[in-house]
Steps between C-alpha positions, in 0.01 A plus 500: 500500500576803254834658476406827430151650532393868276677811722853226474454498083450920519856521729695281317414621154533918654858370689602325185399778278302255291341707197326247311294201654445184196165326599557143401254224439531146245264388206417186471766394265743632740634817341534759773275820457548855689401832466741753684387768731657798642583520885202766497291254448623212727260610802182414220692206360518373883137546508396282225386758294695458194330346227564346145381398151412122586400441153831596347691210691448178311321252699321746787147637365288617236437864383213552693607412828862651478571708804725284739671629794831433679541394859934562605611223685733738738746180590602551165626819497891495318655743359694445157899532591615473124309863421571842585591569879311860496176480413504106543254243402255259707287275404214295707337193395110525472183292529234570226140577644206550333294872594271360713805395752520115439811310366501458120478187414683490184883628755776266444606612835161437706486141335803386703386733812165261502725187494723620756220582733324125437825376611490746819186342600599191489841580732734527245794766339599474148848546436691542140825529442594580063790402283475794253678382117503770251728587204732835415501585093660766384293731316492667120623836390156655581421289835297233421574159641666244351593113578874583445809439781887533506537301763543119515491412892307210649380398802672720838757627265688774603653864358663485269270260339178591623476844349245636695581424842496885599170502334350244745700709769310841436149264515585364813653819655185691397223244592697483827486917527107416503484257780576183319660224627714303219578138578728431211576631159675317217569390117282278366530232238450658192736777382325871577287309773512608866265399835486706785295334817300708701405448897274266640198676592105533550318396133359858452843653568675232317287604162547880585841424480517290198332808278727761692789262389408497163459838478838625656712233275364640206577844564848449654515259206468803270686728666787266405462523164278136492116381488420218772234287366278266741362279155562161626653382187658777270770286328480163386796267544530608868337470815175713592447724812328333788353660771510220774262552784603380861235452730416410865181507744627634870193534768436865698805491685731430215586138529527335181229226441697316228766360720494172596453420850798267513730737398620270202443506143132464490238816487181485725172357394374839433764585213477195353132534433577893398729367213236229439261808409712678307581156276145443455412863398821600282357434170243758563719737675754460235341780309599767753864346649583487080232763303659551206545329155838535515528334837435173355845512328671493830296184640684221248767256616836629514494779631485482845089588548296239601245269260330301719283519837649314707748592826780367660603407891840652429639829336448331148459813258343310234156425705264764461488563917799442671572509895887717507718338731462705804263433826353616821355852497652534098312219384324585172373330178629659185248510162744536203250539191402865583691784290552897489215546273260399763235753707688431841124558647301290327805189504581538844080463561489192302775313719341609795137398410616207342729403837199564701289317308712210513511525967098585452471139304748317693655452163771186462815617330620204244840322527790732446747436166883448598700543198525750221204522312598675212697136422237290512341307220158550422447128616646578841290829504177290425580246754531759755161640408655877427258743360642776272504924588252640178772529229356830328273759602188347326540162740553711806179741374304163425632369890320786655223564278182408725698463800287533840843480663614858309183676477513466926916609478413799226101569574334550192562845342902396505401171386337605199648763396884365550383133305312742214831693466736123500267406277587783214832484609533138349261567274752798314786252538376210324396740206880579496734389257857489632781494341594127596203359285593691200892398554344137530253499243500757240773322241314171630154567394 
């Protein structure tokens, strides 16, 4: 059932003298696109007659075929509380369709909508709950980013230490101005690194709200004076940025389907075999929960990110899928690989088909691992049979190369044209020469 339906948008955005509407959509890589419109033209926007330069986003179409239109999905109508309160700013999150009125294929956003709906017809609700990590850097003398803090405060430190606790304040004070609801907020490990959790909510909102996140720290972020950055790994030495997904299954009328029927510590038969997909799919999928080359840097022992597939009965955070501690109707499985640089659309689709895949198959989920797994010997690790997350970007490109499993998740036109574009990505970095091999090997060789 929809919120708001078309006369609703045109009174809110007259009553809230909204002046200019931003028309939002994703590539597949997960930057967020818009154009902006002027409340003049809201009445055609709401008719799906704006259109765009497909071939200009990376990833969408070709030249010839280049016209793409874009579809408002009026639930998501916000407006932006950190800009100016006369003339304000809106935005509302769009579907891509092609001219003759179909879905366009190659829409981050109308992947997940097609895995949502599979697991409609077969009686189910996808729920998603994030744990956003992301860093503030203070910035040069002409703006630009840089990896540089003043602060030293670690994990749930406190002002005076943790230096930008009124920074986190203004993000969640804003994000809550637009409808948000914030279930904790908090230093992280690393000094300069901050999480903020959002709600636990419907997959397709839960994505929404991951790129409207993103967007509103980094420009509260620089109106403070400081970049937030969402690369999972910007410093070495330190911990990454996660972005740990929480996830449950509830039925029509909301009851949670992960929940044990005892009322104990075990989950139902149905999320068992869930988590049972997701383990046997995650070294494909690993290229979309961790797309980057960087990403890899974050996924090493140490530092508190998970190495191999593999999941624990208890709230063990060094198993890749962990069940948190609570029960009953907040019963939820928690996948910790995933981080910020991640298309929420495309991840959050993966988990899902992957889950679904794994009740479909009547998949058996292997023996959980008690005991911290970052401590174990590679003898111990063997015995237990433990299989390894793809350590770079060329393993997890190789892991989903020819994948039947992804090509269904992606459909072909995302397929190919997000492996083509991994492909150069890694290709461009292992032409690199970094300045670690020349410090190593220069006055060597």
């Amino acid at each position: 059932m929809s919120k708001y339906d078309r006369d609703d948008i045109i009174r809110m955005a007259e009553e809230e003298d909204v002046e200019f509407i931003r028309l939002q959509f994703t590539d597949i890589f997960g930057m967020l696109k818009n154009v902006a419109i002027t409340s003049s033209q809201l009445k055609k926007a709401l008719d799906n007659r704006c259109m765009f330069d497909g071939s200009a986003i990376e990833g969408f179409v070709r030249i010839d075929e280049s016209d793409m239109y874009l579809h408002p999905d009026l639930d998501t109508f916000e407006i932006f509380p950190w800009r100016p309160q006369q003339g304000k700013v809106a935005r509302l999150i769009c579907d891509v369709y092609n001219p003759d009125g179909t879905e366009f294929e190659g829409s981050p956003r109308s992947v997940l909508k097609r895995a949502v709906k599979k697991a409609e017809s077969m009686g189910y609700v996808f729920h998603v709950g994030p744990e956003c990590e992301f860093f503030l850097f203070h910035t040069d003398e002409e703006g630009r980013p840089t990896t540089n803090t003043h602060e030293r405060a670690g994990y749930f430190d406190v002002s005076p230490i943790d230096l930008a606790e009124n920074v986190r304040r203004d993000i969640v004070l804003n994000l809550e101005d637009m409808g948000f609801e914030i279930e904790a907020s908090h230093h992280e490990l690393a000094p300069g690194q901050h999480e903020i959790d959002l709600q636990y909510t419907e997959a397709l909102q839960a994505a929404d709200n991951i790129m409207t996140f993103k967007m509103a720290a980094k420009t509260i972020a620089k109106r403070h004076g400081l970049h937030a950055t969402f690369m999972p790994k910007p410093k070495e030495g330190v911990n990454g940025s996660g972005m740990h997904i929480n996830m449950s299954l509830s039925d029509r009328e909301g009851r949670n389907l992960f929940a044990g029927e005892k009322g104990g510590t075990d989950l139902s038969p149905l999320a068992y075999s869930f988590m049972a997909g997701i383990l046997r799919h995650m070294k494909a999928m690993t290229i979309l929960t961790n797309p980057l080359v960087n990403s890899y840097k974050r996924l090493v022992p140490g530092y508190d990110a998970p190495t191999y597939i593999a999941w624990s009965p208890t709230s063990n955070r060094s198993s890749l899928l962990r069940i948190p501690s609570p029960r009953g109707e907040n019963t939820r499985i928690e996948l910790r690989c995933p981080d910020p640089a991640m298309n929420p659309y495309l991840a959050l689709a993966a988990c899902l088909y992957a889950g679904l895949d794994g009740i479909e198959q009547k998949m058996e989920l292997p023996a959980g691992i008690e005991g911290n797994l970052f401590s174990m010997g590679e003898k111990e690790r063997k015995a237990l049979g433990l299989q390894q997350i793809p350590r770079t970007l060329g393993e997890a490109i190789d892991a989903a190369s020819e994948c039947s499993f992804m090509k269904e998740v992606l459909g072909s036109h995302i397929y190919t044209k997000y492996l083509d574009a991994k492909k150069k990505e890694w290709r461009e970095f292992r032409s690199q020469v970094t300045d670690w091999e020349v410090s190593q090997y220069l006055y060597k060789y």
